[in-house]
C-alpha positions as MATLAB code, in Angstrom:
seq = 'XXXXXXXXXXXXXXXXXXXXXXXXXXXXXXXXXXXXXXXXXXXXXXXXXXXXXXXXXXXXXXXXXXXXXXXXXXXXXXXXXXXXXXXXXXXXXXXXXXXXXXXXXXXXXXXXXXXXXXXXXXXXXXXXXXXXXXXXXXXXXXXXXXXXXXXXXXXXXXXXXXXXXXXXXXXXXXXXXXXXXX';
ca = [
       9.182    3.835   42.013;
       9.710    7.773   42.302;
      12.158    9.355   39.669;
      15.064   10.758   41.042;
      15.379   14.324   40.599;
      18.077   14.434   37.972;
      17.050   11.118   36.267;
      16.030   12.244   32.432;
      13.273   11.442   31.303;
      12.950    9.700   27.346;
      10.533   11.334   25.260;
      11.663   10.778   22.142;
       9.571    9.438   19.067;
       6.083   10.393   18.312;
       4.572   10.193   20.986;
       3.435   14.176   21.414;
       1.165   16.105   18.780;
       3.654   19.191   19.576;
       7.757   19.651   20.216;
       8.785   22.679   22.106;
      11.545   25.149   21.035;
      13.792   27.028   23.799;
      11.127   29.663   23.643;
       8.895   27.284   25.202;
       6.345   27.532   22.440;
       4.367   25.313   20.830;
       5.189   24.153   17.303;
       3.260   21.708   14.681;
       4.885   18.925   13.740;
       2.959   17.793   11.231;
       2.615   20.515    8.414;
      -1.154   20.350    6.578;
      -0.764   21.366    3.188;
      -4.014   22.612    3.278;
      -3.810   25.422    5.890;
      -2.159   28.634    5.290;
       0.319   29.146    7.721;
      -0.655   32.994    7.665;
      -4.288   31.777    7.946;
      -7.126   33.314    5.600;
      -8.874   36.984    5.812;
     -11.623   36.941    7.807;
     -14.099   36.436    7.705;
     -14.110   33.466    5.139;
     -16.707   30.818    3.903;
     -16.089   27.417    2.328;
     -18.236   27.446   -0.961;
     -18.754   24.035   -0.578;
     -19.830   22.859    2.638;
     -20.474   26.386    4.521;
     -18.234   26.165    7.086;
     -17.188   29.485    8.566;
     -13.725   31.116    8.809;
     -13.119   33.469   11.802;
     -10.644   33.954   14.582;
      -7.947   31.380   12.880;
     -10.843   28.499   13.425;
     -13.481   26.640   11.342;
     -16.880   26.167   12.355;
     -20.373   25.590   11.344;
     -23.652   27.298   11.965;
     -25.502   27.298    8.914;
     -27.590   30.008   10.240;
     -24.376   32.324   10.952;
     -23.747   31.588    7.450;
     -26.573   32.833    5.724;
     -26.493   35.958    7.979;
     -22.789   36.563    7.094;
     -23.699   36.220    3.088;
     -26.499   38.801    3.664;
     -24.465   41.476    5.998;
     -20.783   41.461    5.475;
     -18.241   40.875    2.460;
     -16.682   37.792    2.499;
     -14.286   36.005    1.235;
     -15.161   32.629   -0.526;
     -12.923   29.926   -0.116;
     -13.099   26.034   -0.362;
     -12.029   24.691    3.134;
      -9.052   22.165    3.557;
     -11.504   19.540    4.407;
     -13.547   20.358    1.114;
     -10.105   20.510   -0.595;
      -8.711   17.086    0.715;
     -12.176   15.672   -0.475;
     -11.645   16.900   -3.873;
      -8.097   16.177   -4.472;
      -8.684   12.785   -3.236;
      -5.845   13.554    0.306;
      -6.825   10.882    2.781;
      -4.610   12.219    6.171;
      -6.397    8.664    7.764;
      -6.909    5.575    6.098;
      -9.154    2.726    8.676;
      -9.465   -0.704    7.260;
     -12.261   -3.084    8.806;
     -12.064   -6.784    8.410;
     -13.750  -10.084    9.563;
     -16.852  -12.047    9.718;
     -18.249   -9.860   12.743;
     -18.074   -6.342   10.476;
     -20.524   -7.638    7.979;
     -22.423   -9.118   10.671;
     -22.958   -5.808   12.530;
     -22.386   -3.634    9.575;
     -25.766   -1.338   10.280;
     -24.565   -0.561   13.913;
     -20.710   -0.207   12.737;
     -22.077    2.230   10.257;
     -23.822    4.044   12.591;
     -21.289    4.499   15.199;
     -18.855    5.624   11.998;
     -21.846    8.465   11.509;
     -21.855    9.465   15.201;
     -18.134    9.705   15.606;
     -18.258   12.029   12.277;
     -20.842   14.039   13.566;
     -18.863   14.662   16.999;
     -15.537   15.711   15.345;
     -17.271   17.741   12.758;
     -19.645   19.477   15.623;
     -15.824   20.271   17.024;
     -13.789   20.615   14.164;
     -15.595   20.907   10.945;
     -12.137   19.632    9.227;
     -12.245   16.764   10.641;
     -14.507   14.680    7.826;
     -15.139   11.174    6.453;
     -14.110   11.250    3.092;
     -15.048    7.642    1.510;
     -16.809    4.582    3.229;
     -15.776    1.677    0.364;
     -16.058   -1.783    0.629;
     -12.683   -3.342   -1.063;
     -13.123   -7.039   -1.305;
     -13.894   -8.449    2.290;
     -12.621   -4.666    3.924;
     -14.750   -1.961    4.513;
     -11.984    1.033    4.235;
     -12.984    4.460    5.507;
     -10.693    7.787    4.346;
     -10.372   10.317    6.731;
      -9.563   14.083    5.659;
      -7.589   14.135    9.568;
      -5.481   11.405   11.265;
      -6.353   11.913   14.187;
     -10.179   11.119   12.841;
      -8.936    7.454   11.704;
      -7.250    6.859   14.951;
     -10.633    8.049   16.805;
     -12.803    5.777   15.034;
     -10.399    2.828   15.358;
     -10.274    3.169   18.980;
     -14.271    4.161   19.346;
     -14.942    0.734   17.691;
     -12.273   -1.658   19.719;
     -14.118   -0.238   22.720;
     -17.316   -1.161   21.396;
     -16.704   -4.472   19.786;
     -13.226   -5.531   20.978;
     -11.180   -7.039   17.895;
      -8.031   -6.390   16.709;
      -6.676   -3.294   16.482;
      -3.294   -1.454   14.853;
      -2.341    2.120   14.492;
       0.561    3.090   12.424;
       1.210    6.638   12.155;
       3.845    7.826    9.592;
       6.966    9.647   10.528;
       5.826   12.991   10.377;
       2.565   12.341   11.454;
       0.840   13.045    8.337;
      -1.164    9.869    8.138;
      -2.296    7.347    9.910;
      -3.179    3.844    9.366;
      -5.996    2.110   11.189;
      -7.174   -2.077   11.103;
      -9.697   -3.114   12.842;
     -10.372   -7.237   12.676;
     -12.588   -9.095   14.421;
     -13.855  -12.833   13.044;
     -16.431  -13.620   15.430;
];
């Protein structure tokens, strides 16, 4: 049925990455700890894992890298996703249970690798921290949230199962099970 032109329209609850001001723009709702607000001076290059800082945006190109070491000053940082990793920050926490996980562990692994290498190939922040098995659970930290939710959904569309997300008030982690017995 067609809305009414002065029916409102409920949008409350967290159901939007982003709220909107009265100067229409965009605004985070979830604050990382681990990115300057003011961003970094560019260019900048993670110690760690080589990721590149420029234009407010991670990235890698290991090649880029080396050339920046060689030709320009830069500053040398440790990236939020290196950070996370070392200050043990999980942002997504997926839990795997059941029979069928252990029984397709190899392939489940492997999908877990691919959907890695696709967010990192996009967003080099976006990182598996931990893949530990904890009893009959297989529980994968994620340095985003929006990582956990990712895999959680990549792997109900592949093997079915149970799924949950829970996402915390402010959006600063989320919770991911996956179940599946048989």
């Amino acid at each position: 049925m067609p809305r009414k032109r002065d029916q409102v329209l409920d949008h409350s609850g967290p159901k939007f990455a982003f709220d909107s001001d009265s100067s229409r723009e965009r605004n985070r709702r979830n604050i990382d700890p681990y990115v300057p607000e003011a961003g970094l001076p560019e260019p900048a290059v993670c110690i760690v894992c080589h990721a590149i800082y420029r234009n407010r945006r991670w990235y890698l190109k290991e090649k880029e890298y080396v050339a920046i070491r060689e030709v320009e000053e830069v500053n040398e940082v440790t990236c939020p996703a290196c950070q996370k990793i070392q200050q043990h920050y999980p942002e997504g926490v997926v839990t795997l249970r059941g029979g069928y996980l252990w029984q397709h562990e190899e392939e489940i692994l492997n999908i877990l690798r691919n959907i890695e290498n696709t967010a990192m190939a996009k967003n080099p922040l976006q990182r598996i921290m931990k893949i530990q098995p904890e009893g009959d659970s297989l529980v994968i930290e994620t340095t985003e949230e929006k990582l956990a939710e990712h895999i959680g959904r990549a792997l109900h569309k592949a093997h079915q199962g149970d799924l949950n997300i829970d996402w915390s008030d402010n959006h600063s982690l989320c919770r991911v099970t996956w179940e599946r017995e048989a």
